[in-house]
VEXLOSE-752983 format. One record per atom (N, C-alpha, C): residue in three letters; x, y, z. Coordinates in Angstrom, 2 decimals. Example, Ala and Ser with C-alpha at 12.3 -4.5 7.8 and 13.67 -1.06 7.14 Angstrom:
BEGIN
PT residu      xx      yy      zz
PT    ala   13.19   -5.69    7.80
PT    ala   12.30   -4.50    7.80
PT    ala   13.20   -3.30    7.80
PT    ser   12.85   -2.25    7.08
PT    ser   13.67   -1.06    7.14
PT    ser   12.90    0.03    7.87
// end
This chain:
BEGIN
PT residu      xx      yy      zz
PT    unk   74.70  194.60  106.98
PT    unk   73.66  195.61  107.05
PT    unk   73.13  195.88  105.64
PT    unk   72.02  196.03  105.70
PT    unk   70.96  196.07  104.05
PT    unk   70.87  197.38  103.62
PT    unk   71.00  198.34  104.65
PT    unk   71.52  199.66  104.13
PT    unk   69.68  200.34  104.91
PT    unk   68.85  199.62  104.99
PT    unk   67.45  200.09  105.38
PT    unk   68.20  201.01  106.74
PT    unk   67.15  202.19  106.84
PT    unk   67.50  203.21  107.72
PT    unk   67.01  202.95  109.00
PT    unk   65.71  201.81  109.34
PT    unk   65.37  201.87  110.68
PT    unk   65.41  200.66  111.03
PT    unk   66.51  199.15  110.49
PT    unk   66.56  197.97  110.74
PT    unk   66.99  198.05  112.43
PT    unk   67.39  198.78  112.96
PT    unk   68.08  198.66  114.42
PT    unk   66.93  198.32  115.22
PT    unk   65.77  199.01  114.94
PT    unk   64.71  199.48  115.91
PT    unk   64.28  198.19  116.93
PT    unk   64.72  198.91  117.87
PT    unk   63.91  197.49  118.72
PT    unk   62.33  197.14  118.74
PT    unk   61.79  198.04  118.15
PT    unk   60.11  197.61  117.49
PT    unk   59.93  196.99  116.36
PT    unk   61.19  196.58  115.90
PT    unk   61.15  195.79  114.77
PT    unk   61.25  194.21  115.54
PT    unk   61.75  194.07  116.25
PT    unk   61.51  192.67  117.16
PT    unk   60.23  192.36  118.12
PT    unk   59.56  193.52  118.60
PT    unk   58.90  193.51  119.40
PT    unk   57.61  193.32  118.26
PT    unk   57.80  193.97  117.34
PT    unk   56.86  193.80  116.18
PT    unk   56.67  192.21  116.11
PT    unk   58.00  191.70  115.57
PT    unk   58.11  190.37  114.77
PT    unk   57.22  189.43  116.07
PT    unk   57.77  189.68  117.26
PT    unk   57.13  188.96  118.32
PT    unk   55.87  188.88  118.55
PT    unk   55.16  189.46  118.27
PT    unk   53.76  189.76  118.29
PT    unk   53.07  189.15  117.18
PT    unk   53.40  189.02  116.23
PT    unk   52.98  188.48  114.96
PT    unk   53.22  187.22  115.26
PT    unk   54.28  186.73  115.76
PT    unk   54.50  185.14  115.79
PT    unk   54.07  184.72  117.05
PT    unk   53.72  185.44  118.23
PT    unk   52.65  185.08  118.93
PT    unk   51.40  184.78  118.66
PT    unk   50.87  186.00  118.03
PT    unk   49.36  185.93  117.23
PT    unk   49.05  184.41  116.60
PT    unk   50.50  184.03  115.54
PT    unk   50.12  182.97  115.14
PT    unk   49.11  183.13  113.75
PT    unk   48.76  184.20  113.47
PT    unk   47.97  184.35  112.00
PT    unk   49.08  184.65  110.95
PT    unk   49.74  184.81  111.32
PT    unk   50.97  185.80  109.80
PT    unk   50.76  187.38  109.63
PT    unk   51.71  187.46  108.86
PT    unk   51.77  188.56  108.80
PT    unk   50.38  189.34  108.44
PT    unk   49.89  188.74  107.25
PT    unk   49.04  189.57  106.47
PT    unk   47.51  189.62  107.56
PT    unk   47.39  188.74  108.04
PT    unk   45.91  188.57  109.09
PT    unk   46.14  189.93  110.00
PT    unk   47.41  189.65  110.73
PT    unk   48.01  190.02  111.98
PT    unk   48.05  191.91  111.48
PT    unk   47.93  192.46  110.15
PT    unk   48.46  193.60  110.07
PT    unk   47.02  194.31  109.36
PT    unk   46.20  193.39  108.92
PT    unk   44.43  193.42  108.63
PT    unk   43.55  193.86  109.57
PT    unk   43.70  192.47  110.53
PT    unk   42.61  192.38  111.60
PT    unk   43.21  193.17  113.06
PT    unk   44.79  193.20  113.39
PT    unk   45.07  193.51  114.49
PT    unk   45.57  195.19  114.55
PT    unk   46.51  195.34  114.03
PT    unk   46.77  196.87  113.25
PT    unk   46.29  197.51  112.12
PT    unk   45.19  196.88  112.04
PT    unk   44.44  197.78  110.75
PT    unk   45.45  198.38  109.97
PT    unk   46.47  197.80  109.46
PT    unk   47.38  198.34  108.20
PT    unk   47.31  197.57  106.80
PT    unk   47.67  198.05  105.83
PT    unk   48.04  197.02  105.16
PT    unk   49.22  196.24  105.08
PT    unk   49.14  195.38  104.77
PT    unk   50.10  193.70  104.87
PT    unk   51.58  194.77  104.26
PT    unk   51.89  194.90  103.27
PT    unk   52.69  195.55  102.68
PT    unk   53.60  197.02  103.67
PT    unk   52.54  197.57  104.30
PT    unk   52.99  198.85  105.37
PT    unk   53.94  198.27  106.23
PT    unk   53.08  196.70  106.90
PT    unk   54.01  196.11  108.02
PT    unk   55.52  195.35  107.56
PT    unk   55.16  194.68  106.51
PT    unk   56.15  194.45  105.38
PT    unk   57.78  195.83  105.84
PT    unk   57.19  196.60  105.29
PT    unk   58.01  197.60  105.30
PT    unk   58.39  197.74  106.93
PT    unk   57.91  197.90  107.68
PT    unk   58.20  198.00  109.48
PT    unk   59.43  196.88  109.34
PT    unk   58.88  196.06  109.28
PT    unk   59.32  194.90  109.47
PT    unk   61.16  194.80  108.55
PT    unk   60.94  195.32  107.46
PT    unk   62.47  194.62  106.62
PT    unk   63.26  196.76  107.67
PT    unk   62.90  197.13  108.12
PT    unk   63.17  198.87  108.39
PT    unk   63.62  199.19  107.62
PT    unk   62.54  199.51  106.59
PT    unk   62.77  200.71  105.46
PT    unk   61.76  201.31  105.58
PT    unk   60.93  201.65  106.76
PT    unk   60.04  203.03  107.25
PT    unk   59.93  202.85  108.62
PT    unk   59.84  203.37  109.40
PT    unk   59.64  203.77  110.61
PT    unk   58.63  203.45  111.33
PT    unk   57.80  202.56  112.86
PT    unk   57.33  201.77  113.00
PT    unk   56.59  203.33  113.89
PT    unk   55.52  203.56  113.21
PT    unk   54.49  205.11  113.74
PT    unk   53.89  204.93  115.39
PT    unk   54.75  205.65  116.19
PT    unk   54.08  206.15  117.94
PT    unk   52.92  205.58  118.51
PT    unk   51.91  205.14  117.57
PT    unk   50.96  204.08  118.48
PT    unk   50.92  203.07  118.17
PT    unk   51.67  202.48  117.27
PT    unk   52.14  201.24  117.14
PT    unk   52.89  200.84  117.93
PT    unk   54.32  201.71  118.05
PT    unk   55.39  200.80  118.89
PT    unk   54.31  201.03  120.38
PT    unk   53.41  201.75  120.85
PT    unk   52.81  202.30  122.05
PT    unk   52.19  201.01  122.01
PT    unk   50.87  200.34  121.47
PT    unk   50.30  199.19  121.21
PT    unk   51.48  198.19  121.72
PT    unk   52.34  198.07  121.11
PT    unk   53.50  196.74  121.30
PT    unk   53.92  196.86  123.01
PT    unk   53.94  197.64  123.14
PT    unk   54.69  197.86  124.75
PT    unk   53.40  198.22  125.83
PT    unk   52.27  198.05  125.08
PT    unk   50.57  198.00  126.55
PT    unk   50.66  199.02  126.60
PT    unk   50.99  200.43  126.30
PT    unk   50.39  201.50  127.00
PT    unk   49.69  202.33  125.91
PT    unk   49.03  201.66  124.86
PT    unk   47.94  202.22  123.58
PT    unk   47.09  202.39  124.21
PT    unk   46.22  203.53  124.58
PT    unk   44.73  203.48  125.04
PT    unk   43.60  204.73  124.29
PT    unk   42.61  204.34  123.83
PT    unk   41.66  204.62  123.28
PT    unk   40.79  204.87  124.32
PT    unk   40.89  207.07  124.33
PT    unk   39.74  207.06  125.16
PT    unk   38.43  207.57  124.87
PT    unk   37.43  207.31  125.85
PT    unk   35.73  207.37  125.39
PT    unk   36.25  208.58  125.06
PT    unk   34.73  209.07  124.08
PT    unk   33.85  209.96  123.91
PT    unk   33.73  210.82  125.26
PT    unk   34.03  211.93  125.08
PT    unk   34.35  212.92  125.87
PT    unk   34.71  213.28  126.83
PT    unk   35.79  211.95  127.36
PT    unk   36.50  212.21  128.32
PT    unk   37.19  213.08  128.65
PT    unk   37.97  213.80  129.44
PT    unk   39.35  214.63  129.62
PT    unk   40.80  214.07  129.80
// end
């Protein structure tokens, strides 16, 4: 163990999976797909920060973006 506080996370695999699905790498995959920077996911990724509620939500299909003035 590396001593990182959130290496357990099972969004740290579900993460990695998605990226190596994508098939762009990391840095494309955390640009163009999660609008983060390369370095943020970096960090998700080794868990030495915490992978933020609509991310792991995104990873598991239930992220949804709703219209303009819905309820």
């Amino acid at each position: 163990m590396s001593g990182n506080p959130h290496e357990g996370d099972w969004a740290i695999k579900a993460l990695r999976e998605a990226i190596d699905a994508d098939g762009r790498g990391v840095g494309a995959y955390s640009e163009r797909v999660l609008v983060r920077p390369p370095g943020t996911v970096y960090r998700w990724l080794r868990g030495a920060s915490p992978i933020p509620k609509c991310v792991r939500e995104y990873l598991v299909g239930s992220f949804r973006i709703l219209e303009v003035g819905s309820e």
